[in-house]
N, C-alpha and C positions, 0 to 999 in steps of 0.2 A: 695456692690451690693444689688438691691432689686430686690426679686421677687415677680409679680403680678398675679395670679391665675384668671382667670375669668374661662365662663365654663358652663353647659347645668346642672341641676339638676341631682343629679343621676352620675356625672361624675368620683365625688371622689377629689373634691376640698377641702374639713374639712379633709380627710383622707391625700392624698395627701401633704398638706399643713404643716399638723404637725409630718408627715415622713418625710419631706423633710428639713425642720425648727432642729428639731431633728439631723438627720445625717450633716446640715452643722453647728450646734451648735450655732444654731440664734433664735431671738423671732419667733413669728407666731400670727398674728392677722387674725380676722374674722369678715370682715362688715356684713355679714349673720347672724350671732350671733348676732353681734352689733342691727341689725335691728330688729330680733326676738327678742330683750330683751326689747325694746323700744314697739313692739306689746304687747307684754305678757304683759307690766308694764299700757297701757292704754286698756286693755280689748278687745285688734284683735288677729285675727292670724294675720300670715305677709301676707294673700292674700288681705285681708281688709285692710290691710297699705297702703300696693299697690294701690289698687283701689282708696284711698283717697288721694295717691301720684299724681294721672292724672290729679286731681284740686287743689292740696293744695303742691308747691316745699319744702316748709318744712318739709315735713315727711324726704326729704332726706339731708337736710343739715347739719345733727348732725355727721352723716357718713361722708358726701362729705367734709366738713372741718376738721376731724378728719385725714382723707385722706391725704388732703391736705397738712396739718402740720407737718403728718406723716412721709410723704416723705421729707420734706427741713431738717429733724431737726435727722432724724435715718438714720441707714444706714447697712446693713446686717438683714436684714427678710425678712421673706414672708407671703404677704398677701392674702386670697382669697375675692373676692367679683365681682359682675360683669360690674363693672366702676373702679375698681382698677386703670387698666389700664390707664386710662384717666387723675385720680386726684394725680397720679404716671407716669409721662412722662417719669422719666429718668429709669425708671424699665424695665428689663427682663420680655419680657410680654407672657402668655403662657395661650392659651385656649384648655381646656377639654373638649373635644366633645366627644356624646355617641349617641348611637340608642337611640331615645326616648322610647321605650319598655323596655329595657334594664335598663336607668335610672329609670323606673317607676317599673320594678321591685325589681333593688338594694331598693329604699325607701321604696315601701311595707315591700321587708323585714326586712328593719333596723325599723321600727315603730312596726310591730309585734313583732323582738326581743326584743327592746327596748322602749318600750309604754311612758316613761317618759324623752326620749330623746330631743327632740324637742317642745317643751309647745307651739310656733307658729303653730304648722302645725294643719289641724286638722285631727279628726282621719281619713283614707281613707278605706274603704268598699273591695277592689280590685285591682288589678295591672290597670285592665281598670282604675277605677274612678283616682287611682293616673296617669296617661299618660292622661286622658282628661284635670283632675285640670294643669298640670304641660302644657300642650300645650298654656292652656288661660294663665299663667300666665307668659309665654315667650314673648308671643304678645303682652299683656297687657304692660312690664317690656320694651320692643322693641320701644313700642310707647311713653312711660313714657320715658325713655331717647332719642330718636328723638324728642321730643317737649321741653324738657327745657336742653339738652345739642346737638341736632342737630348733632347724631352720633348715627350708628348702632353698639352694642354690637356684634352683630354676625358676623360682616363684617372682614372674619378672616384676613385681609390684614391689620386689629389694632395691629397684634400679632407678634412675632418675632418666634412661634412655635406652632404649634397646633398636638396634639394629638388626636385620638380617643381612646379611654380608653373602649370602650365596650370588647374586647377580653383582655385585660390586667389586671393584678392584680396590685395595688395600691406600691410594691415593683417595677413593669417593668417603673411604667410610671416613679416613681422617677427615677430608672436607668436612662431614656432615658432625664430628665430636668439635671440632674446631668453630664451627658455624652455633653448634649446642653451647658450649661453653661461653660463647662471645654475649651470646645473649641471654643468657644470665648469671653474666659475670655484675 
């Protein structure tokens, strides 16, 4: 079985992902990461990636056929990223939804705890400045995959389960993928 993570910033997709990776005693990969390392390594954040994604499909091919391979050739993990889904057909697919406020203040706080966390993001000023950065870069991320894969991320009828994770702690939402997957495994 694979499981694919997609998911609203701030949802608890990184979290999520290697708690859940963890208790089924399987890998855990991160196109998030993946993408952030490839920003960090040519001098963007990943919002400048993004933006040169809208003219250039290669920023995301290094992922999407990683993806792709990913899935014919492994078999028991879970991945988060927000196309998971798509370049993983035959995967349990599960989107984390949050109050955009809510995400935007989990990330405030995870950058203030953690200042050296994320080397893609850049620093944010405020719970505001991160929920306005994080809105453009949903729309931006929306249109970028509507234009070179002709499908909406958010269209949660991609999903085989959607959560909202703004009232829950990163133990409830495992409970409840773990509870999803048992019963129809």
């Amino acid at each position: 079985m694979i499981i694919t993570l997609a998911g609203l910033s701030g949802a608890g997709k990184s979290t999520v992902k290697k708690m859940l990776a963890e208790k089924l005693g399987w890998k855990a990969y991160s196109m998030g990461d993946m993408r952030g390392v490839y920003a960090t390594e040519h001098g963007m954040t990943i919002d400048e990636l993004n933006t040169l994604g809208m003219s250039d499909p290669q920023t995301d091919s290094r992922v999407d056929e990683f993806q792709t391979e990913l899935g014919k050739r492994e078999d028991n993990f879970v991945i988060d990223g927000w196309m998971s889904w798509f370049f993983i057909p035959n995967s349990v697919k599960i989107f984390l939804d949050i109050n955009p406020e809510e995400g935007a203040k989990r990330i405030f706080a995870e950058q203030q705890n953690y200042p050296d966390h994320r080397k893609d993001e850049r620093p944010y000023a405020s719970v505001t400045d991160v929920q306005e950065n994080l809105a453009k870069r949903v729309l931006q991320n929306q249109e970028r995959y509507k234009k070179w894969y002709q499908v909406d991320f958010l269209d949660t009828s991609h999903y085989d389960l959607v959560i909202d994770t703004s009232a829950l702690s990163p133990e409830q939402v495992v409970e409840r993928i773990t509870a999803f997957i048992s019963s129809h495994a």
